[in-house]
N, CA, C and O atoms as a GROMACS GRO file, in nm:
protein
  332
    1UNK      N    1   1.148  -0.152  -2.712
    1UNK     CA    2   1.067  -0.268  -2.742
    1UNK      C    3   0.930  -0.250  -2.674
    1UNK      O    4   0.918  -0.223  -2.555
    2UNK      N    5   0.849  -0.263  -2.743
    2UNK     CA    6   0.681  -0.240  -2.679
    2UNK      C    7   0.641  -0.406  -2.674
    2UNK      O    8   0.706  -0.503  -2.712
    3UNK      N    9   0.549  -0.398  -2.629
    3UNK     CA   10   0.475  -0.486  -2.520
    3UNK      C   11   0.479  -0.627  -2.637
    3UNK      O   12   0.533  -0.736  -2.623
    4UNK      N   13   0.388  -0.565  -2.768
    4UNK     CA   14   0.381  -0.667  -2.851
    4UNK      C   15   0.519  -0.782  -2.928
    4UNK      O   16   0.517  -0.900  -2.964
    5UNK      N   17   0.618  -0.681  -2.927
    5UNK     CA   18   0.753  -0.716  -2.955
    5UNK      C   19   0.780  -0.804  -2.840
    5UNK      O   20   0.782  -0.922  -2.876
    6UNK      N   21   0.802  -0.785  -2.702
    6UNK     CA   22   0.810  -0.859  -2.623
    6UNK      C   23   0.814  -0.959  -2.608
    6UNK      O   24   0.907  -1.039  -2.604
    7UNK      N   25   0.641  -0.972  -2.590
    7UNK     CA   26   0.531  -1.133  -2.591
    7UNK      C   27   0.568  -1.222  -2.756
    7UNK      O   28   0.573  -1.344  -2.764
    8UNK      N   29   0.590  -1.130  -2.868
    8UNK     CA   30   0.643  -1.228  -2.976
    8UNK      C   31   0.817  -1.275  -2.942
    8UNK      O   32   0.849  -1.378  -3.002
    9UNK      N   33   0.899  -1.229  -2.878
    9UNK     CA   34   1.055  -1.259  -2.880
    9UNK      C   35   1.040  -1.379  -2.707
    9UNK      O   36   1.145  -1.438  -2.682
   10UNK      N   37   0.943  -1.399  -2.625
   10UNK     CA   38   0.966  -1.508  -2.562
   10UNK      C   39   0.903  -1.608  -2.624
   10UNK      O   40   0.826  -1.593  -2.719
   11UNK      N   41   0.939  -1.734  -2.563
   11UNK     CA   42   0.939  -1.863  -2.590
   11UNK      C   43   0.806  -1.913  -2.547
   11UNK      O   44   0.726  -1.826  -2.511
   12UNK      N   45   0.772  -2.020  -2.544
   12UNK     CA   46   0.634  -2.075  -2.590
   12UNK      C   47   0.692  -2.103  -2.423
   12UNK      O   48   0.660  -1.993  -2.379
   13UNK      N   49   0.749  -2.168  -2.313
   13UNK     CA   50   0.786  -2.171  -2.186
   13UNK      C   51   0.743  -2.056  -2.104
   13UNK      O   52   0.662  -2.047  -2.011
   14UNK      N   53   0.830  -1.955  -2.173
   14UNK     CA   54   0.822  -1.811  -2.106
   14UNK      C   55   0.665  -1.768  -2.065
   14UNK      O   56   0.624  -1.724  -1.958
   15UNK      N   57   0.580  -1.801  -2.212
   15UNK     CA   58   0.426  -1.764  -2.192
   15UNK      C   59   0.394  -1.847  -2.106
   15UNK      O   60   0.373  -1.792  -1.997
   16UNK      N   61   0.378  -1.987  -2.106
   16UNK     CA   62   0.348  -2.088  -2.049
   16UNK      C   63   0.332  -2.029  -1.900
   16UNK      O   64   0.223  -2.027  -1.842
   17UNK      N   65   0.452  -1.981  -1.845
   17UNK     CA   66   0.504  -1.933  -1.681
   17UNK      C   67   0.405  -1.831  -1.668
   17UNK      O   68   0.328  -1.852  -1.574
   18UNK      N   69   0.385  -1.739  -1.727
   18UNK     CA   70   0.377  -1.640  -1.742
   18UNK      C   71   0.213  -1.650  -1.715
   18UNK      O   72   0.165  -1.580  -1.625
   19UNK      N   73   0.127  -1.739  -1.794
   19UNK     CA   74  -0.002  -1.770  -1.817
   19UNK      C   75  -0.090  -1.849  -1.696
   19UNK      O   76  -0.208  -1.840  -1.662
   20UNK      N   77   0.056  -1.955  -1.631
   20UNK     CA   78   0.022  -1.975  -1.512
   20UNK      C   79   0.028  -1.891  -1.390
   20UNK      O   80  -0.038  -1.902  -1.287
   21UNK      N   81   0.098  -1.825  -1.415
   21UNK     CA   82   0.122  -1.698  -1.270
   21UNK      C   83  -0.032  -1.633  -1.285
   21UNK      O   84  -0.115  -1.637  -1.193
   22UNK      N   85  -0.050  -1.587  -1.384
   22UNK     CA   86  -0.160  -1.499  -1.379
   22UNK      C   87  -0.288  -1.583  -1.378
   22UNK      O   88  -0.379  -1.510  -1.340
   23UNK      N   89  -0.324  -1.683  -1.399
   23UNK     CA   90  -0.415  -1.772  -1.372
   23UNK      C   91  -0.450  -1.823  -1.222
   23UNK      O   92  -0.557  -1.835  -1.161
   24UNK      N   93  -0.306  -1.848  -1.189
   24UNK     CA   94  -0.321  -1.837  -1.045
   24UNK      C   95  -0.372  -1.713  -0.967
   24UNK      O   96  -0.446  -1.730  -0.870
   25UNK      N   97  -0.336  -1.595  -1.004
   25UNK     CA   98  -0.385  -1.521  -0.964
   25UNK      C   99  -0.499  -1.482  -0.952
   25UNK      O  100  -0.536  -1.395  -0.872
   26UNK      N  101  -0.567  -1.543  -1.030
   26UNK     CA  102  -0.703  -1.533  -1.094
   26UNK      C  103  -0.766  -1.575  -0.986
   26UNK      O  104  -0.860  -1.513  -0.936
   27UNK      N  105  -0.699  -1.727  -0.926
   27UNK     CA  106  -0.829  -1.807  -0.875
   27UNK      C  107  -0.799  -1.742  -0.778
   27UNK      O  108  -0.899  -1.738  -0.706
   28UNK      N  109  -0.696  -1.674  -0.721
   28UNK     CA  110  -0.703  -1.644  -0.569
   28UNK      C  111  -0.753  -1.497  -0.542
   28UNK      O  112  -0.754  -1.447  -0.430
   29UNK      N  113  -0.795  -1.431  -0.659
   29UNK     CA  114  -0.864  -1.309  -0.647
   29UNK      C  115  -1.015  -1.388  -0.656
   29UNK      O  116  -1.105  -1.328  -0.596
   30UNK      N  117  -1.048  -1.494  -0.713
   30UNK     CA  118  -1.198  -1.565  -0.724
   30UNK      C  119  -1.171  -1.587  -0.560
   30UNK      O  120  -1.217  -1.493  -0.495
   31UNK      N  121  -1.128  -1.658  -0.505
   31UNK     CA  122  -1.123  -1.741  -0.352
   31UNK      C  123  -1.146  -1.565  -0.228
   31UNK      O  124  -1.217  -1.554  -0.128
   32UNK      N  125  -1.046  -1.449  -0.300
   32UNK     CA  126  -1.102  -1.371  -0.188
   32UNK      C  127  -1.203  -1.292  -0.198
   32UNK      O  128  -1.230  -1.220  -0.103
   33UNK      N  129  -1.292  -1.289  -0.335
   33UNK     CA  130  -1.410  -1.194  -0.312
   33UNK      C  131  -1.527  -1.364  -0.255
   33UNK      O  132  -1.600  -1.352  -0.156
   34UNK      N  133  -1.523  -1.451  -0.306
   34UNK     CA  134  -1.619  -1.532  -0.255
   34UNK      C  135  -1.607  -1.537  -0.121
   34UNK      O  136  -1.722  -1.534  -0.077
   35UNK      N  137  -1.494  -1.545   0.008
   35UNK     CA  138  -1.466  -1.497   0.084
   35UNK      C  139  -1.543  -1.344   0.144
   35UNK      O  140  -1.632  -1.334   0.228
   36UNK      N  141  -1.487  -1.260   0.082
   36UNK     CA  142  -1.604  -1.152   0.096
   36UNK      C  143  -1.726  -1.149   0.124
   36UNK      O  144  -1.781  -1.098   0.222
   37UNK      N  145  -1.796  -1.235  -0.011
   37UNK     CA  146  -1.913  -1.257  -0.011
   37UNK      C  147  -1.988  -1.322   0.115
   37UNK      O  148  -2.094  -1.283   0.163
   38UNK      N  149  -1.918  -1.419   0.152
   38UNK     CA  150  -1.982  -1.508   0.266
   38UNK      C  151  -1.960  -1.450   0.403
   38UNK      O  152  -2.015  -1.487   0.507
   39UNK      N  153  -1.850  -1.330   0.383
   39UNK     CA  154  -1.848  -1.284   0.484
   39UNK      C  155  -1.974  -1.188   0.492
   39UNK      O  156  -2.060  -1.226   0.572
   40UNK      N  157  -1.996  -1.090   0.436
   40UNK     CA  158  -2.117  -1.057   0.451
   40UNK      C  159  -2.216  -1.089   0.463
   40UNK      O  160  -2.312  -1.033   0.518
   41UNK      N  161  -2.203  -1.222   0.394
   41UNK     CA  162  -2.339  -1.303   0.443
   41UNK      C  163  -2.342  -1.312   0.572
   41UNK      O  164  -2.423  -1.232   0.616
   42UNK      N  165  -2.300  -1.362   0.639
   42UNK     CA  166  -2.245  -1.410   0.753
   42UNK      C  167  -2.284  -1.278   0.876
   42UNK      O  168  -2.346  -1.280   0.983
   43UNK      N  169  -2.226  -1.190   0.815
   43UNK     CA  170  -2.275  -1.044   0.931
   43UNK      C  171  -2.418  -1.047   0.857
   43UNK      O  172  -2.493  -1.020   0.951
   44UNK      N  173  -2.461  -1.056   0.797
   44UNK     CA  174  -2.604  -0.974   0.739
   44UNK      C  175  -2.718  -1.120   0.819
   44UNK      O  176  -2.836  -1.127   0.852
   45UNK      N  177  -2.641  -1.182   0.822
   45UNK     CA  178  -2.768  -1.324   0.891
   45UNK      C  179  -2.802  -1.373   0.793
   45UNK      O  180  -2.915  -1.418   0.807
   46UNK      N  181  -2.766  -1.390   0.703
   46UNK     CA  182  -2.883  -1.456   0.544
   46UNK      C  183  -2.995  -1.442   0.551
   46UNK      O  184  -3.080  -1.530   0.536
   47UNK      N  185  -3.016  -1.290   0.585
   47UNK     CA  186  -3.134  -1.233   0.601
   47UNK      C  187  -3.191  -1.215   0.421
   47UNK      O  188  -3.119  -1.171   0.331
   48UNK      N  189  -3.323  -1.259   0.405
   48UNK     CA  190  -3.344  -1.296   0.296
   48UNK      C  191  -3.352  -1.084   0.230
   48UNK      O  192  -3.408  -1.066   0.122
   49UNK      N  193  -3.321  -1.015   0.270
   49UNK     CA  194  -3.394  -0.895   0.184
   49UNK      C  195  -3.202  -0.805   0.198
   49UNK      O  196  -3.173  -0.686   0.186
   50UNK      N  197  -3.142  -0.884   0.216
   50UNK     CA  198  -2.968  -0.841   0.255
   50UNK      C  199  -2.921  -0.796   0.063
   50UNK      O  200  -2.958  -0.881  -0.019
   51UNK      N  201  -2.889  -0.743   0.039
   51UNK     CA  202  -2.758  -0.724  -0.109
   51UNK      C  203  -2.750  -0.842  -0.156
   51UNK      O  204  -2.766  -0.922  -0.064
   52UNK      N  205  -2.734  -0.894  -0.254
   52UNK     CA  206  -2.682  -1.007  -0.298
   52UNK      C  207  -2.601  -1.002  -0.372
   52UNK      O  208  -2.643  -1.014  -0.487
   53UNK      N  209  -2.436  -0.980  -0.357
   53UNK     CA  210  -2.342  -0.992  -0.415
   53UNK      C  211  -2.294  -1.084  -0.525
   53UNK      O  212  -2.329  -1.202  -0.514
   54UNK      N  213  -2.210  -1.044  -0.644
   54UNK     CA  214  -2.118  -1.191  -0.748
   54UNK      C  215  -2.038  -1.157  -0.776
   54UNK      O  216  -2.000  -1.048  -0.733
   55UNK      N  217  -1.983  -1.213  -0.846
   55UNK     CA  218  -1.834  -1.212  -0.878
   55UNK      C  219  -1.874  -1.118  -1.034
   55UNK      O  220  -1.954  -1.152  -1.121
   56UNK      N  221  -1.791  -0.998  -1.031
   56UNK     CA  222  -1.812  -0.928  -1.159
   56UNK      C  223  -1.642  -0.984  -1.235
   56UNK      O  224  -1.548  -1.025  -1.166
   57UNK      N  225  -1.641  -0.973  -1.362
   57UNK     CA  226  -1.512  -1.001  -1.450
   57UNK      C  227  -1.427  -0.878  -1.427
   57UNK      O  228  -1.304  -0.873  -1.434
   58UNK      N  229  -1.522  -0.764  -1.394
   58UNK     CA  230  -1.416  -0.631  -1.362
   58UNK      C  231  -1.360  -0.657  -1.259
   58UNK      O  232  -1.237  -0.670  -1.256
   59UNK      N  233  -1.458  -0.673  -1.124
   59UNK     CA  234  -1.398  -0.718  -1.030
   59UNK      C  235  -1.280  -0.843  -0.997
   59UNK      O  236  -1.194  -0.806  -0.918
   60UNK      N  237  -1.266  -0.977  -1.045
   60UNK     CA  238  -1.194  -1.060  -1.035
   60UNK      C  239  -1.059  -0.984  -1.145
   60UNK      O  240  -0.959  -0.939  -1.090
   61UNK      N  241  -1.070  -0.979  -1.278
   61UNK     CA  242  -0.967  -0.931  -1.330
   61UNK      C  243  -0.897  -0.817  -1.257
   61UNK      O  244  -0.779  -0.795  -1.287
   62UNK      N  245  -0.954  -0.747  -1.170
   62UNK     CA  246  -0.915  -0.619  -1.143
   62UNK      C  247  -0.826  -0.667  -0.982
   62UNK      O  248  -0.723  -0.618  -0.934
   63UNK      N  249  -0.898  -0.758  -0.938
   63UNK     CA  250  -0.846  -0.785  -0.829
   63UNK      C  251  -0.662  -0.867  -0.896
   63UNK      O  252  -0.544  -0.836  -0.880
   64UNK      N  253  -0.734  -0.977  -0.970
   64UNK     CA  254  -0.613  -1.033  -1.051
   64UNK      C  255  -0.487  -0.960  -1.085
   64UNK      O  256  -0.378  -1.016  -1.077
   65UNK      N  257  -0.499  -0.843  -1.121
   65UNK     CA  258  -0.401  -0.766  -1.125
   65UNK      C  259  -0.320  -0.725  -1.037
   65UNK      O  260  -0.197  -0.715  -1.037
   66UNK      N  261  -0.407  -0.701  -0.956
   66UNK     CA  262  -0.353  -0.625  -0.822
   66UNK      C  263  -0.231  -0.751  -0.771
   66UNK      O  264  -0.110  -0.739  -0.750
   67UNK      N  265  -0.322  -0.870  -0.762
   67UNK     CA  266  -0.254  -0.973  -0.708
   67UNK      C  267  -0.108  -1.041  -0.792
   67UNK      O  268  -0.036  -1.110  -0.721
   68UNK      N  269  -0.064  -1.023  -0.941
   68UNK     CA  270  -0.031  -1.044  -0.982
   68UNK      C  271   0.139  -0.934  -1.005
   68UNK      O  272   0.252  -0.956  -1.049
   69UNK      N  273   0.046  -0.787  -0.929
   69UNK     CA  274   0.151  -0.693  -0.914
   69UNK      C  275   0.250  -0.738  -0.800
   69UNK      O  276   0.373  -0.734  -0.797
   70UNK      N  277   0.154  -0.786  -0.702
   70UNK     CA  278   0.205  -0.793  -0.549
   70UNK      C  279   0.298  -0.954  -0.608
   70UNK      O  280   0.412  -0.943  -0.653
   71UNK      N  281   0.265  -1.019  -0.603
   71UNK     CA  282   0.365  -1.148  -0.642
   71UNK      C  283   0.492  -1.142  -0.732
   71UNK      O  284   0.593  -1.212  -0.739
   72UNK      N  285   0.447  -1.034  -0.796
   72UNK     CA  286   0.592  -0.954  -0.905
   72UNK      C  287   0.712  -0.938  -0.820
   72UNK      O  288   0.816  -1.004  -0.815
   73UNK      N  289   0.659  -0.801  -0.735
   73UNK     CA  290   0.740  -0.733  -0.635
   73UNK      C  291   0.792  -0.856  -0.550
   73UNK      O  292   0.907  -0.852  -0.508
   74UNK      N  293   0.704  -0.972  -0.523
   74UNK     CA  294   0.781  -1.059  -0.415
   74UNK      C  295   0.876  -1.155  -0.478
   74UNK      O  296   0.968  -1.200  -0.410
   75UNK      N  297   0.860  -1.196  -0.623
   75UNK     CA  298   0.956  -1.280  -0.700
   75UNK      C  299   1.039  -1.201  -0.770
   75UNK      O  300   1.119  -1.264  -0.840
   76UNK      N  301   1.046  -1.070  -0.774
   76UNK     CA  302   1.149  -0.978  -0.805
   76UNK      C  303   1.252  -0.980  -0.698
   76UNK      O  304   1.371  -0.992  -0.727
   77UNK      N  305   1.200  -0.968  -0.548
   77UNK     CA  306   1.283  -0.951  -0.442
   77UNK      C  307   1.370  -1.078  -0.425
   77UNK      O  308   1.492  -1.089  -0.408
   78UNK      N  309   1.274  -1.171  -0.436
   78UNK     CA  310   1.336  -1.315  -0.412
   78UNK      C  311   1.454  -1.377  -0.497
   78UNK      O  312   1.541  -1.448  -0.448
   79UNK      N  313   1.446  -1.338  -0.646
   79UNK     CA  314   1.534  -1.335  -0.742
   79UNK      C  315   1.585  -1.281  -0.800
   79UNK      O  316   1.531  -1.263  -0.910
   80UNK      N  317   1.715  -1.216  -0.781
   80UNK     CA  318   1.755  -1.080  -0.814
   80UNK      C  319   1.809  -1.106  -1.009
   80UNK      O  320   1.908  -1.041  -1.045
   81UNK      N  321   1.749  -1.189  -1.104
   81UNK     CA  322   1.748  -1.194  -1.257
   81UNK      C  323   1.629  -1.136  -1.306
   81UNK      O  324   1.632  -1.070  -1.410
   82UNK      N  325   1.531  -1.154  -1.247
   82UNK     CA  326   1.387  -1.101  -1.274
   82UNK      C  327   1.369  -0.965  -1.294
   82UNK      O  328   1.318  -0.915  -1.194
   83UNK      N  329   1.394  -0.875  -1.395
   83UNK     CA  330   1.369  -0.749  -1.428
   83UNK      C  331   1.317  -0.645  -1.384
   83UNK      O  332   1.316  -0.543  -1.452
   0.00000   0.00000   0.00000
């Protein structure tokens, strides 16, 4: 079964879960590069001629993932039905 077969044989619930996990993930890959960001601010002095960092979509999605792997592995461990 490939990916597309999959996502069509769960339930409108299943996505639902599924859409929130990774959404969440989202904001908390948004919460740690803005984090980042201010941290550098923060060492740099808001010195006006410092980098000026943002949030790229590569970057947050990319982080998103990461974060979405790591929460896998921990609700895999936690529930031994989870695939």
């Amino acid at each position: 079964m490939n990916l597309g077969q999959w996502l069509k044989s769960l339930t409108v619930i299943d996505q639902g879960i599924l859409l929130i996990l990774y959404c969440s993930c989202v904001y908390l890959s948004k919460i740690t590069l803005e984090a980042l960001i201010e941290y550098y601010d923060h060492k740099k002095g808001h010195n006006e001629f410092r980098v000026r960092f943002r949030i790229t979509p590569a970057a947050l999605l990319g982080l998103a993932l990461i974060y979405s792997i790591m929460l896998y592995q921990v609700l895999r461990a936690m529930f031994k039905f989870i695939p």
